[in-house]
C-alpha positions as CSV (number, residue, x, y, z in Angstrom):
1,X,-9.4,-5.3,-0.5
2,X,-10.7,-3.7,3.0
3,X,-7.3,-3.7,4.4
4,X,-3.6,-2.7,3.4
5,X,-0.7,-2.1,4.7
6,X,2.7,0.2,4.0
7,X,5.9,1.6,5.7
8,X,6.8,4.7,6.8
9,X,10.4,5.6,7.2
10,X,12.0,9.1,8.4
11,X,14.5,10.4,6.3
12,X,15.6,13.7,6.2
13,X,13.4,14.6,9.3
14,X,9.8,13.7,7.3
15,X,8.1,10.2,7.3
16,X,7.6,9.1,3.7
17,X,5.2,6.1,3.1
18,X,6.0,3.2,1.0
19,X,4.6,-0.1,-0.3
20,X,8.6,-2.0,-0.7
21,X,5.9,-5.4,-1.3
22,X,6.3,-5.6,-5.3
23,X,8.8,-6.9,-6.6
24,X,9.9,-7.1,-10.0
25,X,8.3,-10.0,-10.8
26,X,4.6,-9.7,-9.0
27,X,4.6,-6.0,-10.8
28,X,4.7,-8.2,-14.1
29,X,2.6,-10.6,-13.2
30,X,-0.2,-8.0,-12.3
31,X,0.8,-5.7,-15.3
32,X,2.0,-2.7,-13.5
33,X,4.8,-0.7,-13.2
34,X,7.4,-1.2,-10.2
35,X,7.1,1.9,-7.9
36,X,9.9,4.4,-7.9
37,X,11.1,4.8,-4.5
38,X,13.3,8.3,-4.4
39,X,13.6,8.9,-0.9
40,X,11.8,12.1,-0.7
41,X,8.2,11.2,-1.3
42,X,5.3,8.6,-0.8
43,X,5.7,5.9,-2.7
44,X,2.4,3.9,-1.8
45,X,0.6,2.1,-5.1
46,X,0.0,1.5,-8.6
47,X,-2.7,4.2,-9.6
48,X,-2.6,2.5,-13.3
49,X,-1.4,-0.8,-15.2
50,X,0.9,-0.7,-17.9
51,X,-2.2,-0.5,-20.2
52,X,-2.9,3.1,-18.5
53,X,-6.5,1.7,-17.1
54,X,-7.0,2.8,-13.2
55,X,-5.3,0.3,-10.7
56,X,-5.5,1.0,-7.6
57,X,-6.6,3.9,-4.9
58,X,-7.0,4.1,-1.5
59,X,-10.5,5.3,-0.2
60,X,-9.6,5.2,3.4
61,X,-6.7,6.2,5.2
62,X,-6.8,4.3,9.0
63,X,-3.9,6.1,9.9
64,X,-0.7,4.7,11.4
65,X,-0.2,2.8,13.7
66,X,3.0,1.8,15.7
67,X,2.7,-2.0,15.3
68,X,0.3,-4.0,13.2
69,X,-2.9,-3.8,14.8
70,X,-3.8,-7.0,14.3
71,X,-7.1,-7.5,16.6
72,X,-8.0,-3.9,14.3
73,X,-7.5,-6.2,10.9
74,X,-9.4,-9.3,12.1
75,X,-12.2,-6.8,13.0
76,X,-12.7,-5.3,9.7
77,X,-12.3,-8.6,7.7
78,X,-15.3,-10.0,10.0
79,X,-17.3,-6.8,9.2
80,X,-16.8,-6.9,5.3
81,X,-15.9,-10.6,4.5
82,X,-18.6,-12.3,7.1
83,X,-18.2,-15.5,5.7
């Protein structure tokens, strides 16, 4: 997946990133763990299932942005999904 998306919230004067998009329910489906949100640090993605293989990483951070740049998005899906 080229592109996705989290939060960031400031609490406590620091911005913690999180990913508040799996529920319960989709974390079963897929076989992961839900994420453990604490308050205090990121809580982004699923680095493994519940089997313990590698799930998910991110390779590149595109930094934040202050609303969804969408015309950013629609770029990099035409770049790596052409069709």
């Amino acid at each position: 997946m080229i592109m996705h998306g989290y939060v960031e919230t400031f609490i406590n004067d620091q911005w913690i990133k999180s990913t508040p998009v799996f529920n319960k329910e989709l974390c079963e489906k897929f076989q992961v763990m839900p994420l453990e949100f604490d308050g205090k640090s990121d809580s982004l993605f699923h680095d493994f299932n519940t089997s313990g293989h590698k799930h998910m990483e991110y390779i590149v951070d595109h930094g934040s942005f202050s609303d969804v740049p969408v015309d950013f998005i629609i770029s990099g899906f035409h770049k790596y999904y052409p069709s």
